[in-house]
N, C-alpha and C positions, 0 to 999 in steps of 0.2 A: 504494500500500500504506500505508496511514494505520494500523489497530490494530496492527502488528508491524512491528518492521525486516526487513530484508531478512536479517541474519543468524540472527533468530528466526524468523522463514519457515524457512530453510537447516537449521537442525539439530532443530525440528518435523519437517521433510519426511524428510530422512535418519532420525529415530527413525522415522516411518511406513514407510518402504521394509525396514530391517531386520526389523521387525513383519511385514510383509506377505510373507516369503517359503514359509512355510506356503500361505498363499491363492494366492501368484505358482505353487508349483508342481502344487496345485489346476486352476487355469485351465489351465496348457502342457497338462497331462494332457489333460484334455476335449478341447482342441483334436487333439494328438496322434493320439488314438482315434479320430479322423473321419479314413478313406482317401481324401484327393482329390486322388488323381491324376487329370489331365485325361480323360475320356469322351467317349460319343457324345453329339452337341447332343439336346437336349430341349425343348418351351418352356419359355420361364424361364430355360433352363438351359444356356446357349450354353458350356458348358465341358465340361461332364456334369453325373453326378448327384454326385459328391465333391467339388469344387470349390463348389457351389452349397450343399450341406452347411454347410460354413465360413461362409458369409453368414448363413443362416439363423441360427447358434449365435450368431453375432456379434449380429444383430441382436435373439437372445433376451439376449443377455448386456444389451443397451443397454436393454433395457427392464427386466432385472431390476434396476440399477444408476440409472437415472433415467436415461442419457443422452439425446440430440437425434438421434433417426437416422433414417436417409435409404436407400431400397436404389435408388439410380441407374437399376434396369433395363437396363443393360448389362455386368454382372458386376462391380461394385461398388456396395461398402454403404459409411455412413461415420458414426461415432459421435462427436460434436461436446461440447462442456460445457453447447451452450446453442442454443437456437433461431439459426435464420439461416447466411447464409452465411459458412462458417470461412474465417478468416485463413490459418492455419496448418495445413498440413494433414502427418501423420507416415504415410506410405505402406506398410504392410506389403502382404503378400498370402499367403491360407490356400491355393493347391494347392504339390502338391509334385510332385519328379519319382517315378517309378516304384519302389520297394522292392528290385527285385532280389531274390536270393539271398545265401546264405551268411550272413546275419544270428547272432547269438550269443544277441540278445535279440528277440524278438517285434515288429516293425515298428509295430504299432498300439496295443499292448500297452505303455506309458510305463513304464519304470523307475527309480527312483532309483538311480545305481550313484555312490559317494564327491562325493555334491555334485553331479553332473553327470545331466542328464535325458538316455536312451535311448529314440530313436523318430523313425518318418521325420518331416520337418518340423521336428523339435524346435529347431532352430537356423536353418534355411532355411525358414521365417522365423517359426511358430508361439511360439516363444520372444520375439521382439523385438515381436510382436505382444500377446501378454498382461503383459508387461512394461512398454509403453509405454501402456496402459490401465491397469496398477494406477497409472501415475504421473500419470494423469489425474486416475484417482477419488482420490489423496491431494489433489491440487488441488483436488478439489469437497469434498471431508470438509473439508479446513483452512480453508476457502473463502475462495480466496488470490481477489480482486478483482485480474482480468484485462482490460483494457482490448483486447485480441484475443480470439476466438474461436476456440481450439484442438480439433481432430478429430484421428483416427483415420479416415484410407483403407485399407481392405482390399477387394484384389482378387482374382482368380480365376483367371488367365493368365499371370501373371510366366514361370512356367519356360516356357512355351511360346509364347513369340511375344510377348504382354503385349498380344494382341489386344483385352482387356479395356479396354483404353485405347486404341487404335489404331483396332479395329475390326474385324471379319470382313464379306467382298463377302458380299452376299445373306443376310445372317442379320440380322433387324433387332431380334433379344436380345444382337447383340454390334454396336451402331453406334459405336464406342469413346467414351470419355469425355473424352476432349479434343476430339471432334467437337459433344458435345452436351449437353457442362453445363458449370458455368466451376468451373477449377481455383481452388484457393485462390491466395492474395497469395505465398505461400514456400509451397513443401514442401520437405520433408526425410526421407529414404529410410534406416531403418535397418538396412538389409543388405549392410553392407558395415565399415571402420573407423572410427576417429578419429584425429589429431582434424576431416578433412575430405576430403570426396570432392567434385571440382571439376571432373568430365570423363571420359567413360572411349570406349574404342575401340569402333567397331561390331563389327555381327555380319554373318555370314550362313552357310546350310547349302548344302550342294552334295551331289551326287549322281555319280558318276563307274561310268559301266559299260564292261566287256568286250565286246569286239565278237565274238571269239571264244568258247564255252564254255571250260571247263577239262573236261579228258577221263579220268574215272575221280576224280574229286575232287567232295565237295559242301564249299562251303566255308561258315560263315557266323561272324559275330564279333557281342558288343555287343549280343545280343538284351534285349529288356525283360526279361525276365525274370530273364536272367544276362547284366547287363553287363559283366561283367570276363572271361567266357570266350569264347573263340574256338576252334571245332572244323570239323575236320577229316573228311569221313566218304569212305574209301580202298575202293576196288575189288579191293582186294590183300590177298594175305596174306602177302607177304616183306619184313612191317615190323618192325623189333626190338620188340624188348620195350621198351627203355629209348630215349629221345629227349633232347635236353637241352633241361631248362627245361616237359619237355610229360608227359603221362601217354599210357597209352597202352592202351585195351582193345581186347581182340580177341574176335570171334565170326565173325556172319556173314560181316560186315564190320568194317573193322579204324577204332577211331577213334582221332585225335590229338587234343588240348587242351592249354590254353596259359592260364591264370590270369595276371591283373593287378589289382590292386585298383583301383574302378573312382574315376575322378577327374571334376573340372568341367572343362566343355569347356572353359573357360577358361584353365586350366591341365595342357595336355599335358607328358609328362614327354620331356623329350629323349632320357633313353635308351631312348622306345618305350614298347611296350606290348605285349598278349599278341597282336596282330595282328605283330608284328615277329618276338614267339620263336615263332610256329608256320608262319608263312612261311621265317622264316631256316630251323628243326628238317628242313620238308618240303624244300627244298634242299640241303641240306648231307648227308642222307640219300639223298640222288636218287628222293625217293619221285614224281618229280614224270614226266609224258612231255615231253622234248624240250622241244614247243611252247606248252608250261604256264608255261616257267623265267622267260619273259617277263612273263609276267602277276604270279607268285608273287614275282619279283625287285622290280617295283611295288610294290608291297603292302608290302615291306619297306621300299624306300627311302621311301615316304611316309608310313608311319605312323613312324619316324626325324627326319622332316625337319618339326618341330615350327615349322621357321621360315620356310616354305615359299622356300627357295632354290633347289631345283627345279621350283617351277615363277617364278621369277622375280616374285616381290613381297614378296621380304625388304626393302622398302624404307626407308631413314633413318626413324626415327619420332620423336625427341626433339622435344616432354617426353613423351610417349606412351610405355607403353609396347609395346615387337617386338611387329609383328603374329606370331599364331602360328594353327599348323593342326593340330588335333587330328582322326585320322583312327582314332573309336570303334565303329564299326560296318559290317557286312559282309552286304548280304542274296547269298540265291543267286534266281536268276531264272533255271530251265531249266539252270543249268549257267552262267552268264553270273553274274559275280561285282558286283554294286554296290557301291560304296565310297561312305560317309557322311564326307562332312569337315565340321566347325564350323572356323568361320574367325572370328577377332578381330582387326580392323584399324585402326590410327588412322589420324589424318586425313595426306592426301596422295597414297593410291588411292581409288579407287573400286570399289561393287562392279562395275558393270561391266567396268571394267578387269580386275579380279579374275581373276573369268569366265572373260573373255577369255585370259588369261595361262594360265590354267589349261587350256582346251580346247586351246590352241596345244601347249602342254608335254606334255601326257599322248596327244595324238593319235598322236605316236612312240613310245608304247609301249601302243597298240592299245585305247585307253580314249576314251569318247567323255561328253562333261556330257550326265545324262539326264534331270536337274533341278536349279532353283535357285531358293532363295527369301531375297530380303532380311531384313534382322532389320533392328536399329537404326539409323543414322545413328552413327557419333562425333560428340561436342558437346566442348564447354568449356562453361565457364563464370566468373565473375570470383572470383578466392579473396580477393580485397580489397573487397567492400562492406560493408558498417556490418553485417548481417546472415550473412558468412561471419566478419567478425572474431569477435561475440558469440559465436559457436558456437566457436570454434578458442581463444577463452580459456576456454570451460565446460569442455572437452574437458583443458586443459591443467591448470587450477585442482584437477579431480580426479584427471588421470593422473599429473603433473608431470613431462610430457614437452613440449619444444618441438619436435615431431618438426613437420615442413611440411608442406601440403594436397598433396593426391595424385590420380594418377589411375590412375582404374581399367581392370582388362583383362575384366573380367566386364559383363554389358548389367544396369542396372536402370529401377524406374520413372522416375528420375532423367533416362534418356537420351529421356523421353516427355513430361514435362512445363514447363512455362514456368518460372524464377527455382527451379530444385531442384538440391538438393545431398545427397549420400549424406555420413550422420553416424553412424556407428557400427553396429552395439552390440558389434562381435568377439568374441561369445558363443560361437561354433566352438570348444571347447575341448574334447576327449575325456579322460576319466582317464587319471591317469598308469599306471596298469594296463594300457592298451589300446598294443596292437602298431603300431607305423607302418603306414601306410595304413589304420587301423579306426578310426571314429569322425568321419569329412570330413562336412561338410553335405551331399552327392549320395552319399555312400559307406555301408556297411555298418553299422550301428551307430550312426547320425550321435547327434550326442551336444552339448546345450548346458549350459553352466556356468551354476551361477546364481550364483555369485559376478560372474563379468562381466558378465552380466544386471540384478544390482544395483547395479554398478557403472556400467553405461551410465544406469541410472534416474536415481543421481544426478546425471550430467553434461546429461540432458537437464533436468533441474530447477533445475539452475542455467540453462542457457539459455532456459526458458522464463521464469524469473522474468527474466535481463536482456532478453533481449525486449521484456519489458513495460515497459522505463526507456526505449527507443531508439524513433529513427525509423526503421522498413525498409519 
């Protein structure tokens, strides 16, 4: 940096970023208005048609703006400052999970509500995504002379497997990208805190069925549509009115329901969920026959047992954090109940193990594994190289916290590719207007701040300018 100091860089770039939040909340919007939740594959379009959406807008924005972009052909695009292969590469991704119901504001439809943008994606990860391109293009306008090659990775499959980097069998639109292009030198993952993410637990889903139907019950929990209810449809009509914790209509048939606002499978809540108060309501009422008490009494203890110590892999995890089992979904299959568990594990089982632990335990109460599919590996990584220091003093210089590198209980791009570390942007912040549980990144109203949005811009602009002094 020869025409400016590094301090006249710093308060240039900061006067740009406050400038720029008109334009910053411009971009969330556009992005926000594009629906891409995962679909049926297409060519081209190994995610669906809404995920592939988000690339294409990306890659119109990098041409409106001058960037250097790239679409991978495997459900990543990537917007660079400059021709060639990027050093550094800042990993968001445009799909989101499913909308759900019960919304206050229009999912697609972006809001301003007190500083805070409303809309799915807004904050998972649409927001850290046009926030870390306005803090590009302030770097090409000031034309700060960068001795790296900084991008923008956006991909297509994060909430769902992150196939988009891994890969899908038989689909040669999704040969993953760790398979078949070379990652940059550092990446660094903005979905998650500051001032460093240096490892986080695996994943994986499991599928748990009843060998028996349930008799006069249709049960089902966690549907896309409405993921916080779980209902009940009864063969009876000698159901009260009132249930505790549940509602309760009667016609032809009598139905129960059981609300919970819905959460990240990464974060199960231990007192349950609305799979817990409409299992416990149907028992405790005896709405249930005899040989149901069995299956219904399951359903309780495990969607409870957030730490799975029934089925025997609560095990020691420090510095990890507890592995946990969130147990959000409930298909019916003929009267035969399927249970959906997400499982977050650190290092010291396996999924295998897992599995296993789990078939063993649930076999004595008439459940048998009717599918299983890995998710991520747990990793580490070193929170002491030349390259996590620089980022954990950017991080500190702007928050003025000496808070320590952490690890995470949620999967990201992070846990996919070589030398990455999750660095911010903790933009999740719902108004203070909005009631507990409303306003979560997966949840109802999901809601990002742009004050903290601005505030991660300028943490990673100081990282990016010490970057450019160091060897990593």
């Amino acid at each position: 940096m020869t025409s400016m100091t590094k301090q006249e860089y710093l308060a240039a770039i900061d006067a740009q970023i406050e400038a720029s939040r008109e334009a910053l909340t411009e971009d969330i919007f556009r992005l926000v208005r594009i629906p891409s939740v995962q679909g049926d594959p297409l060519p081209g379009a190994p995610f669906g048609p809404g995920p592939r959406a988000v690339l294409d807008e990306v890659l119109k924005m990098a041409h409106e703006d001058g960037f250097a972009a790239e679409d991978h052909g495997v459900g990543v695009v990537h917007a660079a400052l400059r021709e060639g292969q990027p050093d550094l590469g800042i990993w968001v991704h445009g799909d989101v999970v499913p909308e759900g119901d019960g919304w206050r504001y229009a999912p697609y439809e972006p809001t301003l509500v007190d500083g805070c943008i409303i809309g799915r994606g807004s904050a998972d990860n649409k927001g850290q995504l046009a926030a870390v391109w306005h803090v590009l293009k302030i770097f090409r306008d000031l034309q700060i002379p960068l001795k790296y090659n900084p991008a923008i990775y956006v991909g297509s499959n994060e909430e769902s497997g992150m196939a988009d980097l891994q890969g899908l069998p038989d689909n040669p639109d999704a040969r993953g990208f760790v398979h078949v292009c070379t990652p940059p030198r550092l990446s660094l993952v903005p979905d998650g805190g500051f001032p460093l993410g240096y490892g986080g637990k695996g994943s994986l889903r499991l599928q748990l069925r009843s060998r028996d139907p349930l008799h006069g019950i249709t049960l089902t929990a966690g549907q896309t549509a409405s993921p916080g209810n779980a209902d009940a449809i009864l063969d009876r009509a000698d159901v009260p009115d009132t249930l505790p914790s549940c509602t309760v209509a009667k016609g032809e048939k009598t139905s129960v329901s059981a609300y919970s606002p819905p959460r990240h499978g990464a974060h199960p809540d231990p007192n349950g969920n609305m799979i817990t108060m409409l299992s416990a309501a149907l028992l405790d009422a005896g709405l249930c026959a005899d040989e149901d008490r069995r299956t219904l009494d399951f359903l309780r203890r495990v969607s409870l047992d957030t730490a799975g110590a029934m089925f025997g892999i609560n095990i020691p995890s420090a510095p990890m954090p507890p592995l946990t089992v969130f147990a959000g979904r409930i298909d019916n299959d003929g009267g035969h109940v399927i249970l959906h568990l997400n499982i977050r594990y650190p290092l010291g089982i396996t999924y295998e193990e897992i599995v296993q632990r789990i078939a063993d335990a649930a076999d004595a109460d008439g459940f048998d594994v009717y599918d299983s599919k890995p998710g991520q590996k747990p990793y580490m990584a070193d929170p002491d190289t030349p390259a996590a220091r620089i980022l954990r003093e950017a991080a500190r210089e702007v928050t003025g916290s000496d808070a320590a590198p952490f690890l995470l209980s949620g999967g990201t791009y992070a846990h996919c590719l070589p030398n990455a570390y999750v660095f911010g942007m903790s933009s999740n912040q719902p108004p203070k207007s909005f009631p507990a549980g409303r306003g979560g990144a997966h949840g109802v109203d999901e809601a990002v701040s742009l004050d903290r949005l601005q505030r991660g811009m300028k943490i990673y602009a100081r990282a990016l300018l010490a970057l450019n002094e160091a060897e990593w």
